[in-house]
C-alpha positions in Angstrom: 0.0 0.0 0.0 1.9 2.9 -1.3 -0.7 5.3 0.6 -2.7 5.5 3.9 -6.6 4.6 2.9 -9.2 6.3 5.7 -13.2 5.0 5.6 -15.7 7.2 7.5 -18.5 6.4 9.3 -20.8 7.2 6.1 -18.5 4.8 3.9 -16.7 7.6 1.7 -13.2 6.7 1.1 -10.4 8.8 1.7 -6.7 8.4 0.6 -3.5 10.2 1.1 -3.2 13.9 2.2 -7.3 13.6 2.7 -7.1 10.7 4.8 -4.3 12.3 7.2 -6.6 15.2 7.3 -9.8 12.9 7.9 -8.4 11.5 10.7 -7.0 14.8 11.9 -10.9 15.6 12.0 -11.7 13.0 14.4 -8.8 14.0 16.8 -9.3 16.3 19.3 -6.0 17.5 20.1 -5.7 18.2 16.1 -9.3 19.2 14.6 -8.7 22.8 14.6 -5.8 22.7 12.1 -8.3 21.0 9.9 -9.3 24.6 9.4 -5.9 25.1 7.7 -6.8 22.5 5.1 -9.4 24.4 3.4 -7.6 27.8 2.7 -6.6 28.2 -0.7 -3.6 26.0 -2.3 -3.7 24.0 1.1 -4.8 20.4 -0.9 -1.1 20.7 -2.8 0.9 21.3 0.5 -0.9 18.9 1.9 -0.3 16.3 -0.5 3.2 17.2 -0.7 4.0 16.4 3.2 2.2 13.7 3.2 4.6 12.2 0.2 7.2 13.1 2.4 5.9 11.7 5.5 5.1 8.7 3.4 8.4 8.2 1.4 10.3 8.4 4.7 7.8 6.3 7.0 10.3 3.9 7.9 13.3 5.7 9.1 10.2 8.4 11.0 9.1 4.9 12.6 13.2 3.7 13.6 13.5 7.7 15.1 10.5 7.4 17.0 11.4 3.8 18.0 7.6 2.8 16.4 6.9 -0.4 14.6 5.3 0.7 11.6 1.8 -0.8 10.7 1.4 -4.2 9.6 -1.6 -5.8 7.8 -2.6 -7.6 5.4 -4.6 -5.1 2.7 -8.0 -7.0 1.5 -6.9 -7.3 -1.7 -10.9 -6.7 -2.6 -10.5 -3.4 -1.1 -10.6 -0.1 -3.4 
């Protein structure tokens, strides 16, 4: 899984840069930068962290001594 796949509650999918902000949403400490993520241009920054973020989850996960996640994706799965 080359990116981080989020289902809500009413069954819309959300993938990437949408899904870290999705969950963002649902987390109190971080539901008021949500706000950030609908100011102009804001989708494209977005996007572009999360690449990073995502490119370099392993050596984030060794730094913060965190085993990254492991499943097995339902290959069914959209």
């Amino acid at each position: 899984m080359k990116r981080l796949h989020v289902l809500d509650g009413g069954g819309a999918w959300y993938a990437g840069g949408d899904a870290m902000v999705r969950i963002a949403a649902e987390l109190p400490a971080l539901a008021s930068l949500t706000i950030l993520a609908r100011l102009p241009g804001a989708d494209a920054v977005i996007d572009s962290f999360y690449g990073l973020i995502a490119a370099h989850r392993g050596a984030i996960s060794r730094w913060l001594r965190l085993d990254r996640c492991r499943f097995a994706p339902d290959p069914a799965a959209p």
